[in-house]
C-alpha positions as CSV (number, residue, x, y, z in Angstrom):
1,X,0.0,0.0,0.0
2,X,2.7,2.7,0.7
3,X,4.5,1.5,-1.9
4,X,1.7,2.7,-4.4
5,X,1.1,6.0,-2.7
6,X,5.0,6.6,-2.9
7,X,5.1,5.9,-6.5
8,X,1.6,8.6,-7.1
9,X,3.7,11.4,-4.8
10,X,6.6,10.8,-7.0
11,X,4.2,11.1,-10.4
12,X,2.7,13.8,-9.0
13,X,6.0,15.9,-8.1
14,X,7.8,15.0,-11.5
15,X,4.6,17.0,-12.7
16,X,4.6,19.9,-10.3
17,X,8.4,20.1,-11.7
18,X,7.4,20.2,-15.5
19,X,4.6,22.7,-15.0
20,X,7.3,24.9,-12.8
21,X,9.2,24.8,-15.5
22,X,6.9,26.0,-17.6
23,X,5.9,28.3,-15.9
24,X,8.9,29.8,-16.1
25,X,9.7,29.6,-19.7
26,X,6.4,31.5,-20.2
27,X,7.7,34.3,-18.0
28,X,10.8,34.4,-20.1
29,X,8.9,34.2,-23.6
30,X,7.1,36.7,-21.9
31,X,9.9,39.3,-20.9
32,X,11.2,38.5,-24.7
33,X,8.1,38.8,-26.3
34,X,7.8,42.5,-24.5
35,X,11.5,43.1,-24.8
36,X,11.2,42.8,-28.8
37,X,7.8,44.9,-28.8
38,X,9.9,48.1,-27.4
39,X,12.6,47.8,-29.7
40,X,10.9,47.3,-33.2
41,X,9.4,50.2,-35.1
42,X,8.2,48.5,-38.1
43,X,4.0,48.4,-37.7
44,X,3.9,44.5,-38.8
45,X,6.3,43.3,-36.1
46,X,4.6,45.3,-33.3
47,X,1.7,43.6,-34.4
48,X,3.6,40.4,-34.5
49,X,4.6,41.1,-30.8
50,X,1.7,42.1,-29.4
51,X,0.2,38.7,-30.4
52,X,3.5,36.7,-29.3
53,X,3.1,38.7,-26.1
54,X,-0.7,38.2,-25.2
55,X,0.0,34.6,-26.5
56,X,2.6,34.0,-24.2
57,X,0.2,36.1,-21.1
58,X,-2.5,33.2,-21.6
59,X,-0.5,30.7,-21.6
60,X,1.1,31.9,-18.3
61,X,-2.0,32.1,-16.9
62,X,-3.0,28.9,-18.0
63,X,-0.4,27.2,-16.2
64,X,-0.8,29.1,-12.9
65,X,-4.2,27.9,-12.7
66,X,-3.2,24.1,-13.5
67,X,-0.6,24.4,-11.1
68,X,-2.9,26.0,-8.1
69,X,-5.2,23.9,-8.9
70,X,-3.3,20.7,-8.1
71,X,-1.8,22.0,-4.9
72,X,-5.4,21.5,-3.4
C-alpha cells in the first residue's frame, strides 16, 4: 500500500516540476516577447509582438491555474 502512494507522490511531483518549468519559460517568452515589442518600429512586427506577447500572457495564466489547482 505505501509502496503505491509513494510511487503517485513521485508522479505527481515529476509533474509539479514540468509545470514549474513551464511556468517559467512562459515568463521568459514573456519578458522576450515584451522586450522585442519596445525595440521594433516597423507596424507588422509590433503587431507580430503584441500577439507573441498576449499569446505568451495566456499561456502563463493557464499554467498558474493548472498548477494551483493541483496543490489542493
Amino acid at each position: 500500500m505505501k509502496n503505491g502512494l509513494l510511487k503517485k507522490h513521485l508522479a505527481l511531483s515529476q509533474e509539479e516540476r514540468n509545470l514549474r518549468c513551464e511556468i517559467e519559460r512562459s515568463k521568459t517568452a514573456i519578458d522576450a516577447a515584451r522586450n522585442h515589442f519596445e525595440q521594433v518600429v516597423d507596424p507588422t512586427l509590433i503587431d507580430c509582438y503584441i500577439y507573441e506577447l498576449n499569446a505568451a500572457q495566456l499561456r502563463y495564466q493557464f499554467l498558474l491555474r493548472r498548477f494551483k489547482s493541483r496543490e489542493v
